[in-house]
matplotlib code that plots the C-alpha trace (Angstrom):
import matplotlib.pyplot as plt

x = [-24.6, -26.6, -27.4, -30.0, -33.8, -35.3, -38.7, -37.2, -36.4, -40.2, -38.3, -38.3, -42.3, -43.0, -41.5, -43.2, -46.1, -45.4, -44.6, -47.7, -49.9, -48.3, -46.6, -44.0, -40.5, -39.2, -40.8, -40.2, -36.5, -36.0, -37.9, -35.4, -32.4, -33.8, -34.0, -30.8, -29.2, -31.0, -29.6, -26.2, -25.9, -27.7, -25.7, -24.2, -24.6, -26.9, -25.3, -27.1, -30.8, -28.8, -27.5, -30.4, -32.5, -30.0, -30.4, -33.9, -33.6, -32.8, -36.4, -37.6, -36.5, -35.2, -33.7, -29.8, -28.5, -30.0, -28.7, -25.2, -25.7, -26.5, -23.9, -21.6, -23.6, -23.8, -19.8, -19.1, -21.1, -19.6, -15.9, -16.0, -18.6, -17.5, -14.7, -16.7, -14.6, -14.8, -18.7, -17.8, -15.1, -18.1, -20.6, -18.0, -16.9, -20.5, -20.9, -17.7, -18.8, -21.9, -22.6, -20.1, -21.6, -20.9, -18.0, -15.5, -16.4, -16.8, -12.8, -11.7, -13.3, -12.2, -8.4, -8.8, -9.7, -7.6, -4.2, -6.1, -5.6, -2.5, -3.0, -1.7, -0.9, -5.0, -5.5, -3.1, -4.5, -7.8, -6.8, -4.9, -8.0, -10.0, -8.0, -7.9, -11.7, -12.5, -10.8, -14.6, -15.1, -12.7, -13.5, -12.6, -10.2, -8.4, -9.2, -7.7, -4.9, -4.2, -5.3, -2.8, 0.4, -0.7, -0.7, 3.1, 4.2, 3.6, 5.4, 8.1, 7.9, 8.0, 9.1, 6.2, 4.0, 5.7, 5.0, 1.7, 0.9, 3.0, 0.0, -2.6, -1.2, -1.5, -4.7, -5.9, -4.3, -6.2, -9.9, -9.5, -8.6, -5.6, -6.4, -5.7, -2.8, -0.9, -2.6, -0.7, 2.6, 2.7, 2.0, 5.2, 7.4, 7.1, 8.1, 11.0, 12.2, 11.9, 13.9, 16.5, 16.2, 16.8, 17.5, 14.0, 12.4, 13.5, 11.8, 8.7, 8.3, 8.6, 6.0, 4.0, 4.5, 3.1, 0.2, -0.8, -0.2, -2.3, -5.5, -8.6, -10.9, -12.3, -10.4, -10.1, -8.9, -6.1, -4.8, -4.5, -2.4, 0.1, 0.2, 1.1, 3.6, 5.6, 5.5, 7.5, 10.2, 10.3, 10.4, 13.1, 15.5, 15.2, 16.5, 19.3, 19.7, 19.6, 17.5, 18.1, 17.3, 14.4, 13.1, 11.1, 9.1, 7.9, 6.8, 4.9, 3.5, 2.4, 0.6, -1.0, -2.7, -3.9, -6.1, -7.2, -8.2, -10.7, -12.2, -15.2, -16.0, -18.2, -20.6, -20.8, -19.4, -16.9, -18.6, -15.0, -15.7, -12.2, -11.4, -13.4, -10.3, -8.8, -5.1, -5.9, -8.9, -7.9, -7.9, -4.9, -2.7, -2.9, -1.6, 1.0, 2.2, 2.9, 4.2, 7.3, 7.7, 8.4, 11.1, 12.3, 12.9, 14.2, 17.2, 17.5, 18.4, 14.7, 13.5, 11.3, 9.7, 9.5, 8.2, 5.3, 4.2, 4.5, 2.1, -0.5, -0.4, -0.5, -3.7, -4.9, -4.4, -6.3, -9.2, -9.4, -8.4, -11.6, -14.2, -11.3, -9.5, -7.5, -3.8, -1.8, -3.0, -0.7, 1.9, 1.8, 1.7, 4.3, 7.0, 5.8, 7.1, 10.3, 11.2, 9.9, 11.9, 15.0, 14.3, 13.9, 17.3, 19.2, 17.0, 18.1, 14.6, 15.7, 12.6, 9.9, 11.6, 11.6, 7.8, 7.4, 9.6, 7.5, 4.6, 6.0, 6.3, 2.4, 1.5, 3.7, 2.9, -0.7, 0.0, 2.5, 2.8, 3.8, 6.3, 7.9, 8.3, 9.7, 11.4, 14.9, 13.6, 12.9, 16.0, 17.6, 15.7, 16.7, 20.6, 20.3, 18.8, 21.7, 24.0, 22.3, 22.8, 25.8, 25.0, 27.4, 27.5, 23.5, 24.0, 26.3, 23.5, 20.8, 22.3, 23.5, 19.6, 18.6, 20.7, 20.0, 16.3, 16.9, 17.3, 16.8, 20.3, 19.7, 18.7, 21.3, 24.2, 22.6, 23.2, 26.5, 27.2, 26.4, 27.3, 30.8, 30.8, 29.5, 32.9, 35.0, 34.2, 35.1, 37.9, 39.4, 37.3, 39.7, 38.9, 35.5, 35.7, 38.0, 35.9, 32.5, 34.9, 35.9, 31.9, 31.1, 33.9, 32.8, 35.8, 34.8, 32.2, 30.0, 26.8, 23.5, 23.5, 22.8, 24.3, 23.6, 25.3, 27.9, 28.4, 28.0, 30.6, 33.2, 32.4, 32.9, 36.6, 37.4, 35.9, 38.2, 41.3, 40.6, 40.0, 44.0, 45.1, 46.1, 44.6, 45.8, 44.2, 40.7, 40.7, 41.3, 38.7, 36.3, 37.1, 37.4, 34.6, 32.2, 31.3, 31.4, 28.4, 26.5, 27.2, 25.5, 22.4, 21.6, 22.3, 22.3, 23.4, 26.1, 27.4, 27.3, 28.9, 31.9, 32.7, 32.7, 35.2, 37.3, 37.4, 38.4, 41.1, 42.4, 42.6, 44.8, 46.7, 47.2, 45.7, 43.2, 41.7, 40.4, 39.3, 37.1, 35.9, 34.6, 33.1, 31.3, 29.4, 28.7, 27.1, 24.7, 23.5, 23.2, 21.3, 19.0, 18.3, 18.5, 21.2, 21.6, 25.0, 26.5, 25.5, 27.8, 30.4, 30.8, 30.1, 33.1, 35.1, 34.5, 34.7, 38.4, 39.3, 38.6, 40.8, 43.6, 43.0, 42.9, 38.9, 38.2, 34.6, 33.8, 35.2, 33.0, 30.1, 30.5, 31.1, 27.8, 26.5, 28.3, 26.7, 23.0, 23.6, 24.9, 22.4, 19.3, 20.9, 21.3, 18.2, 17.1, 19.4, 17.8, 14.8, 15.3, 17.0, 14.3, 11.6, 10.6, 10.7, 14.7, 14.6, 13.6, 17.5, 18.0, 15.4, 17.5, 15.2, 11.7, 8.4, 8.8, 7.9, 4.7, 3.6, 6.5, 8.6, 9.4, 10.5, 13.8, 15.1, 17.2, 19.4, 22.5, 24.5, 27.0, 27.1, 30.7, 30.6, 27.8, 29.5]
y = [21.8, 21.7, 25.2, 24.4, 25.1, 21.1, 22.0, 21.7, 18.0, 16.2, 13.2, 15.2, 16.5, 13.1, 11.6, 14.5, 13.7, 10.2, 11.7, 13.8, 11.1, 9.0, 6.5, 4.1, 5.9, 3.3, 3.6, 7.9, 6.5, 3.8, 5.9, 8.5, 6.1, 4.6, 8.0, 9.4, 6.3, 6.5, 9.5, 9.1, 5.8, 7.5, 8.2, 10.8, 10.7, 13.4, 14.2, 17.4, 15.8, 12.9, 15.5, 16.5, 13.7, 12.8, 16.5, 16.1, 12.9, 15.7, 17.2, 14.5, 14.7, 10.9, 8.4, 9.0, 6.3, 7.2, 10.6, 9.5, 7.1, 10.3, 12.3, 9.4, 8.9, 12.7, 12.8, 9.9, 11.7, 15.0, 13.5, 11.1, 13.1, 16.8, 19.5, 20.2, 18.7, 20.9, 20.2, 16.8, 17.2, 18.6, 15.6, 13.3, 14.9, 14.6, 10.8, 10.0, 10.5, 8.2, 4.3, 1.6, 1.0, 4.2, 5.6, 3.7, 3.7, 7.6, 7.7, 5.5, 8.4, 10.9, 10.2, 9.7, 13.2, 14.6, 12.9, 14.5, 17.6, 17.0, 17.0, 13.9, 14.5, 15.0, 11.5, 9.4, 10.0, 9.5, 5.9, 5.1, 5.7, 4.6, 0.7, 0.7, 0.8, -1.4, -4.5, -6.2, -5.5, -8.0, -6.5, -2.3, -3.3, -4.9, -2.8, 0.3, -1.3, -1.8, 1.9, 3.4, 1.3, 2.4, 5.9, 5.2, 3.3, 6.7, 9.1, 6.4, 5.5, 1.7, 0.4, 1.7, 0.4, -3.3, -2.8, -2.4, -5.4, -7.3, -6.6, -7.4, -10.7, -11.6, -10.4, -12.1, -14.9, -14.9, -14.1, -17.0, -15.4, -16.9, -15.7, -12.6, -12.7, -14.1, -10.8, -9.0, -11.2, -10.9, -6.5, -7.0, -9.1, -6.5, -3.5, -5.6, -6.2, -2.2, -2.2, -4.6, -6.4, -9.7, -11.8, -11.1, -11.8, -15.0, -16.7, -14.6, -16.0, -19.7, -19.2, -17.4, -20.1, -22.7, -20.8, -19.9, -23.7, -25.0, -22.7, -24.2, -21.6, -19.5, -20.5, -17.2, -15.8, -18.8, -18.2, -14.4, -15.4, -17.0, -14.4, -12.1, -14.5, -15.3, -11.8, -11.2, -13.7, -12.7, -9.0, -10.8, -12.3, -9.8, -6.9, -9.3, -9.5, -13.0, -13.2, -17.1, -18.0, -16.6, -18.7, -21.6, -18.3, -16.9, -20.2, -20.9, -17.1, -17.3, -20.5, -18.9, -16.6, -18.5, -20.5, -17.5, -15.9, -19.4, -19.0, -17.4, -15.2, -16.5, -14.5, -16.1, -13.8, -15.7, -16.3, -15.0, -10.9, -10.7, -12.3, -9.5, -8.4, -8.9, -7.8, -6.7, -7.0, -10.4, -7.8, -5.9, -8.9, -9.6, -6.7, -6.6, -10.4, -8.8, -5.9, -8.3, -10.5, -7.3, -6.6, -9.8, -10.0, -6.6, -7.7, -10.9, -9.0, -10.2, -7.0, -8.5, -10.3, -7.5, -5.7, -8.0, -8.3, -4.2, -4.3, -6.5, -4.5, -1.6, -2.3, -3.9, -0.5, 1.3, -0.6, -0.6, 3.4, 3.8, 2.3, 2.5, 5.3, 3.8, 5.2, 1.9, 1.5, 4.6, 3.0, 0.5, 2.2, 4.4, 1.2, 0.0, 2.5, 2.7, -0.1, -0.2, 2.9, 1.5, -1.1, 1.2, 2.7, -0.6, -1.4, 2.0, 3.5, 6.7, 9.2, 6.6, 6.4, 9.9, 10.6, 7.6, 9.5, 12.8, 10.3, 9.5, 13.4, 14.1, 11.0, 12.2, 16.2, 14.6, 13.4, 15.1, 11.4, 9.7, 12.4, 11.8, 8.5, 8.8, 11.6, 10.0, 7.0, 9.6, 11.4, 8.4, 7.8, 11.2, 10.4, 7.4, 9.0, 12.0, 8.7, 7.6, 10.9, 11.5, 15.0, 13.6, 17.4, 16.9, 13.1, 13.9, 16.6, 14.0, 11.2, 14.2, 15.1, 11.5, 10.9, 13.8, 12.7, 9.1, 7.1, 3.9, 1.3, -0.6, 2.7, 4.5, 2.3, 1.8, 5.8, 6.1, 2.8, 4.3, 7.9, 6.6, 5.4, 9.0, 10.2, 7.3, 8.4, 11.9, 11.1, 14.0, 13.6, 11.4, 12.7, 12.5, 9.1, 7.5, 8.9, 7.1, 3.7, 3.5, 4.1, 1.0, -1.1, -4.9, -6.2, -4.3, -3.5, -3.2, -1.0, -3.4, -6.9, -7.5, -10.1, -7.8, -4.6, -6.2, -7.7, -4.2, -2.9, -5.0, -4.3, -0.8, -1.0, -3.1, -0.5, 1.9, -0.2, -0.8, 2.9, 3.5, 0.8, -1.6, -4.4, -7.5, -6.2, -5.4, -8.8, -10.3, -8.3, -9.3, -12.7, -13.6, -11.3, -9.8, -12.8, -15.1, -13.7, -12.4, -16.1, -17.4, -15.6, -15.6, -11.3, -11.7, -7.5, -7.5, -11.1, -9.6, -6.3, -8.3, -10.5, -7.3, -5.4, -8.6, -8.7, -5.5, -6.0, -9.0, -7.7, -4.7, -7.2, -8.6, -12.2, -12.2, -15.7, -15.0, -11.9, -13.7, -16.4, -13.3, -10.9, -13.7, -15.0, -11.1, -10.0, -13.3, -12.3, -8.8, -9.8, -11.6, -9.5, -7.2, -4.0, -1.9, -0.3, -3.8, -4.6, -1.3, -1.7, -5.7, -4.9, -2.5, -4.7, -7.7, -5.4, -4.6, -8.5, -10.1, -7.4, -8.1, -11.7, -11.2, -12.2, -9.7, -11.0, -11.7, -7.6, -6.7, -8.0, -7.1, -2.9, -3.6, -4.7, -1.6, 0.8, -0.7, -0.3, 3.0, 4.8, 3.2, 4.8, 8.2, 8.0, 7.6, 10.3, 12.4, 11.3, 11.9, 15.2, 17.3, 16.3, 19.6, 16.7, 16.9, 20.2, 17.5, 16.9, 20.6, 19.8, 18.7, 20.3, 21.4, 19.8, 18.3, 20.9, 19.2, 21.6, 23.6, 22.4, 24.1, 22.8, 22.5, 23.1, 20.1, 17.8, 19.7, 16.6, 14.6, 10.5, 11.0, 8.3, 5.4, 2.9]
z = [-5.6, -2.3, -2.6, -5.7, -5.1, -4.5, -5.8, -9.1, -8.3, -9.4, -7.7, -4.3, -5.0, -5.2, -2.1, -0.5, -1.1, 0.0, 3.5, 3.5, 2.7, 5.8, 3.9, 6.3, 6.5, 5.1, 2.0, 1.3, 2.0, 0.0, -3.2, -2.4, -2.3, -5.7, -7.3, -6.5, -7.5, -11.0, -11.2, -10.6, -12.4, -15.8, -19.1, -18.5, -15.1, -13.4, -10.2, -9.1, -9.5, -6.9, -4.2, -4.5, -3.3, -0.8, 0.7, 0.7, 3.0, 5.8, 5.3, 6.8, 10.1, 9.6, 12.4, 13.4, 11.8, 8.3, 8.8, 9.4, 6.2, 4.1, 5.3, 3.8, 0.9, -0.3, 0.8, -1.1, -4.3, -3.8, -3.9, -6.5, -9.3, -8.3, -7.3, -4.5, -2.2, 1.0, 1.4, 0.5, 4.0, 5.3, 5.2, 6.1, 8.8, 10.1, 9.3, 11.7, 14.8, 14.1, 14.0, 13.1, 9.5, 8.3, 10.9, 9.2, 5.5, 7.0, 8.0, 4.5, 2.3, 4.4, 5.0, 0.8, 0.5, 3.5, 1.2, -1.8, -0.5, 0.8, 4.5, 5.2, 8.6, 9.5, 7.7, 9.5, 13.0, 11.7, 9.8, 13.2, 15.4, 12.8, 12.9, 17.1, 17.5, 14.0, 16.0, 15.7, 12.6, 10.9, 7.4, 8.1, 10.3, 7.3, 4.9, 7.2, 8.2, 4.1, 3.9, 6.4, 4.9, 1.5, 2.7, 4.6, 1.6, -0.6, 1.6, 0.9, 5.2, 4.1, 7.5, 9.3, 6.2, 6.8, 10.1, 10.1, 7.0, 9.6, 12.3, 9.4, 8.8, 12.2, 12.8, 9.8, 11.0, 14.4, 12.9, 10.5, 6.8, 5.6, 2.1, 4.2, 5.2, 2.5, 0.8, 3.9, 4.0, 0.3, 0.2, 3.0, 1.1, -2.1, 0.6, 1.6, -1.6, -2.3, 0.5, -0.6, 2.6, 0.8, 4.4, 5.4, 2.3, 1.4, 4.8, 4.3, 0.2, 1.5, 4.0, 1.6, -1.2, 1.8, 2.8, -0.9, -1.9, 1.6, 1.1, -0.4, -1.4, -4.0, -7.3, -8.9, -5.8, -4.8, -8.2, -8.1, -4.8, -6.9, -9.2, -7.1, -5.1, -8.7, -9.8, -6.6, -7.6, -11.1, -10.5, -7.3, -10.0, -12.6, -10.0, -9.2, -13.6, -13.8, -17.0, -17.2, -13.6, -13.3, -16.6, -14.7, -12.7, -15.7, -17.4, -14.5, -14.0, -18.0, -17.1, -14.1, -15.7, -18.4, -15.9, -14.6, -17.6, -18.1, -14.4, -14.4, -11.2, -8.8, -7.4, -3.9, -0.9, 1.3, 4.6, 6.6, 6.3, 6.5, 2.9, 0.9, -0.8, -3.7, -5.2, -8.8, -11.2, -13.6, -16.3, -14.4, -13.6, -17.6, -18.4, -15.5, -16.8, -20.0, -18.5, -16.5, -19.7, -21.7, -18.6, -18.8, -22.9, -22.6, -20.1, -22.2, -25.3, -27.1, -28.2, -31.2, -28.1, -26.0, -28.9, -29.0, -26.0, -25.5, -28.2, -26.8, -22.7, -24.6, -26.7, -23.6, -21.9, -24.4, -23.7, -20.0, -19.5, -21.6, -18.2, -15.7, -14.4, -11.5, -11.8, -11.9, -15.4, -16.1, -14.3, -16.1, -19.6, -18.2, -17.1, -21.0, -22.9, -21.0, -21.5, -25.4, -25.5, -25.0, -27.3, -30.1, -29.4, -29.9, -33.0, -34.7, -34.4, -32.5, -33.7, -32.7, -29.5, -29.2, -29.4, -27.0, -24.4, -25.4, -24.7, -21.5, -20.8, -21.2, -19.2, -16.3, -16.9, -15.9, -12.6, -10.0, -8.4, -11.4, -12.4, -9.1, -9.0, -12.8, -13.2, -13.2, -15.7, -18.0, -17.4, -18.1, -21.2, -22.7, -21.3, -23.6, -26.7, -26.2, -26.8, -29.8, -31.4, -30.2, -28.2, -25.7, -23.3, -23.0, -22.5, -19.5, -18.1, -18.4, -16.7, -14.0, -13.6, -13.5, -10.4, -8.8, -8.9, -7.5, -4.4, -6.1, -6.0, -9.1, -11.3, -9.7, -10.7, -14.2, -15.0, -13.6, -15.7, -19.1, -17.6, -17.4, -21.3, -22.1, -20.4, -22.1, -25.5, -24.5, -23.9, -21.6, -18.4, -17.0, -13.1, -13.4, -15.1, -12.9, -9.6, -11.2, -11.7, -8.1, -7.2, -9.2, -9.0, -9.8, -8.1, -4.2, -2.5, -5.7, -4.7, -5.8, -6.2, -9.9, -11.8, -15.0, -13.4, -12.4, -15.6, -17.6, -14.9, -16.1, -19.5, -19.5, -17.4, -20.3, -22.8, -20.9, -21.4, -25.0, -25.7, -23.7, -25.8, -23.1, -24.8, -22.6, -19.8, -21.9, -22.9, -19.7, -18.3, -21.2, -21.3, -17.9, -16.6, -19.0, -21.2, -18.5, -17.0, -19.2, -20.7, -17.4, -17.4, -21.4, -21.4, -24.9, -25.8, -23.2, -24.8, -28.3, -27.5, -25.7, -28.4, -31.4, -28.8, -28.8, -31.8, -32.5, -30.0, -31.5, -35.0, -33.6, -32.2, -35.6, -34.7, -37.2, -36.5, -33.4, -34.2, -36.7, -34.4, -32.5, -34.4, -36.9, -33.4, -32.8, -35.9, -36.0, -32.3, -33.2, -35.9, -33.9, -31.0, -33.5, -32.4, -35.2, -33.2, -32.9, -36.5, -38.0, -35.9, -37.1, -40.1, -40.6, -38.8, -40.8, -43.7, -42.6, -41.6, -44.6, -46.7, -44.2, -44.9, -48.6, -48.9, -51.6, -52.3, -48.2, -48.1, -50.4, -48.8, -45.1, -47.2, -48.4, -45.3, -43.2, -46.2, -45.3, -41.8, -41.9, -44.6, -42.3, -39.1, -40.9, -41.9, -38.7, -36.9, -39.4, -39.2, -35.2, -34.6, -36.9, -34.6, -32.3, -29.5, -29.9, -28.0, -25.0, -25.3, -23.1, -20.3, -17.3, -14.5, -13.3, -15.0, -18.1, -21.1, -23.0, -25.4, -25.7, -28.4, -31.4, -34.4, -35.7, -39.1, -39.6, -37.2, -35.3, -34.5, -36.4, -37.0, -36.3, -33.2, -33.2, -31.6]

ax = plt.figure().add_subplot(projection="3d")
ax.plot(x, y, z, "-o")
ax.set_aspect("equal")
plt.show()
């Protein structure tokens, strides 16, 4: 871009002239300044006819300190509006060196593009020198010391990255800012909870809660503070799967950002230098309080709920990716449609969940750090759809890819939880089923601490001992475990699918009663969450209760019901496996393969087993 002619530039004739005719420097400055800002600010945005104004500051022989501040400005151009980024390297590179106003906006940009590039190693010494000298400058300092954790939190070094929002807080704490420093207590406390260090988080929330409470400021900004504080304990208790706990968190998160969404932002500066921050644009935090309802109606077993409120980020998400190309918003669309995906598989909508994980696929093929960090989700999703459709060999290879790909506890325990029901209904991988039981063994040393896990653990040991016909010790693992938890904490699914197994293990026992007082409670909470599996499989056992009991009519009904449910999900398996995104089902490793599917003739699995 530099190497254009400028005499084509009338902008740059005309501040010539200016020079010539001995107007102040000031003046050929600021005219150049104006033009190249007119410029890059037009529709579209002309970003040559800017560089070159900015170049043409250097005609002018002009003082140092301008010549630093273009450097950063035509840096700062060059890496945002063009692939140009090596003479972008270039100008910055010459801004560092130079005054404090621009030397560390100079090392910001530059690390940015140094990690761009992926030479992260040049960009943390840079940050690091950057922070020591910035100690007077309560605002850089800050925003480098955010900079450098952000950078350690992404190369997944988190205790170096709570180490150094630990130093923030405390230098926020000395210059004044406590709006600050909760910002950096609060940045910690999420690290800590990625780390699963629960002991230190729980003292670090309650001061948090105190400072955020205490602090009299800007409103807009003390409620984002307690946004992001209850979005920590809700994301806190939904880890740990205690979908009923965390209820009083997520009333009070709702509320909090329905006041903010009334506050109008005020346009007066804070007079502290070190409170110019702020955690997420209000329009953000909207979408990320849908985003953790939708989590927490998923694990809840609300998926009409969750459906709703998926509906609503998602729209939302439409709008801002249209002015806004930060790349949490595809984080957030990409946690959305995970967790919408999994919805549609308990509802019985297998093909629209299909061409959401294909979805999924395309938004991850568009960013290599997005497909990292989801990889094994996806995986996961695709293990999940295998089950639906019962292609239970590729099921097995998904769920083997997924936990290849992750370090994560909860995730991890998740897909060896449903890998081990993949193996159950085999029914001849005894080794390799009993070897997955001991690793998640709710009775010892169980690996994560959620109340939900833990739960589903139980549940599947007593899926095993139904499936070996040891029914006495299914039920007392069902009854005594399963539904007791999942009773505690509202998990709606996990309640439902533990009173249709008991029921199917009390009507082989012959006690057809209480087989009755289960399944009837089973197919009205199915029918509310709604899961289509739970429905079929109550209604064929209701079907064969009431002929045991001689209800001919009540027979006939729950047949008609078991004919509905079954026609819709053959529809739907149909529906499913002729999609050219079923081939998805034989990706286990590598990239994932948007644009390459071809289509298929008709489905190639059976509706044998949809339990």
């Amino acid at each position: 871009l530099e190497a254009q002619a400028f005499r084509y530039t009338p902008a740059v004739v005309f501040v010539s002239k200016m020079a010539t005719s001995g107007e102040a420097p000031e003046s050929w400055y600021l005219a150049l300044l104006g033009f190249a800002e007119h410029f890059r600010t037009s529709s579209p945005p002309k970003i040559r006819l800017c560089v070159h104004c900015l170049q043409a500051v250097f005609q002018f022989k002009p003082p140092q300190r301008v010549e630093a501040r273009t450097h950063l400005q035509l840096g700062s151009v060059l890496y945002h509006h063009t692939k140009n980024t090596e003479l972008a390297r270039s100008h910055l590179e010459k801004a560092i060196p130079q005054f404090e106003d621009v030397k560390f906006e100079a090392a910001s940009l530059l690390s940015e593009l140094y990690c761009q590039q992926n030479l992260v190693d040049s960009a943390k010494p840079l940050l690091r020198k950057a922070i020591q000298i910035s100690q007077q400058t309560p605002y850089w300092h800050c925003r480098l010391l955010f900079q450098l954790a952000q950078l350690h939190t992404l190369e997944k070094d988190l205790v170096s990255a709570c180490d150094l929002l630990g130093v923030g807080a405390e230098y926020a704490r000395v210059v004044g800012s406590e709006y600050t420093r909760a910002l950096f207590l609060l940045s910690k406390g999420m690290l800590l909870l990625m780390e699963r260090k629960l002991g230190e988080v729980h003292p670090l929330l309650t001061l948090c809660g105190t400072i955020v409470e205490n602090w009299q400021g800007n409103p807009i900004q003390k409620e984002s503070l307690r946004v992001f504080f209850l979005v920590l304990q809700v994301t806190h208790y939904l880890d740990a799967g205690q979908v009923k706990s965390v209820k009083p968190c997520l009333k009070q998160l709702q509320q909090c950002i329905q006041t903010i969404s009334t506050l109008h932002d005020d346009e007066i500066l804070p007079s502290n230098p070190a409170d110019l921050f702020h955690w997420l644009p209000k329009e953000h935090m909207c979408v990320l309080v849908y985003l953790v309802t939708v989590m927490h109606s998923m694990q809840a077993g609300y998926l009409e709920k969750a459906q709703k409120y998926t509906d609503k980020a998602l729209m939302q998400l439409e709008k801002l990716k249209m002015l806004d190309s930060s790349p949490i918003l595809s984080t957030f669309q990409v946690i959305l449609l995970e967790h919408i995906i999994m919805c549609r598989l308990v509802t019985g909508h297998k093909a629209t969940a299909l061409q959401e994980i294909s979805q999924v696929c395309q938004l991850c093929a568009q960013s290599p750090r997005l497909f990292t960090n989801h990889a094994s989700q996806l995986h996961t999703l695709l293990g999940l759809y295998c089950i639906s459709v019962n292609c239970m060999d590729n099921a097995e290879a998904q769920f083997t890819a997924a936990l290849r790909l992750t370090t994560h506890q909860e995730l991890w325990a998740f897909i060896v939880t449903n890998l081990a029901s993949v193996y159950i209904r085999e029914g001849n991988r005894h080794q390799e089923l009993y070897s997955l039981l001991e690793r998640i063994n709710p009775d010892h040393n169980f690996p994560v601490s959620s109340h939900c896990l833990r739960a589903a653990a139980f549940y599947i040991r007593g899926l095993l001992s139904f499936f070996q016909g040891r029914y006495n010790e299914a039920k007392n693992k069902l009854f005594m475990e399963t539904l007791k938890m999942s009773n505690a904490e509202d998990l709606n699914r996990l309640t439902a699918c533990s009173l249709v197994l008991l029921g199917h293990i009390f009507y082989v026992l012959g006690n057809h009663r209480e087989s009755n007082n289960m399944v009837v409670p089973a197919m009205q909470l199915a029918s509310k969450i709604p899961d289509m599996s739970v429905q079929l499989w109550s209604s064929a056992l209701l079907k064969d209760l009431n002929k045991a009991c001689g209800n001919t009519i009540d027979a006939h009904e729950a047949a008609q019901m078991h004919q509905n449910f079954s026609q819709q999900l053959l529809q739907d398996h149909i529906a499913a496996c002729s999609l050219p995104e079923h081939n998805l089902i034989s990706w286990t490793d590598g990239p994932p393969p948007v644009g390459q599917f071809q289509a298929q003739n008709g489905p190639t699995t059976s509706l044998a087993s949809l339990l």
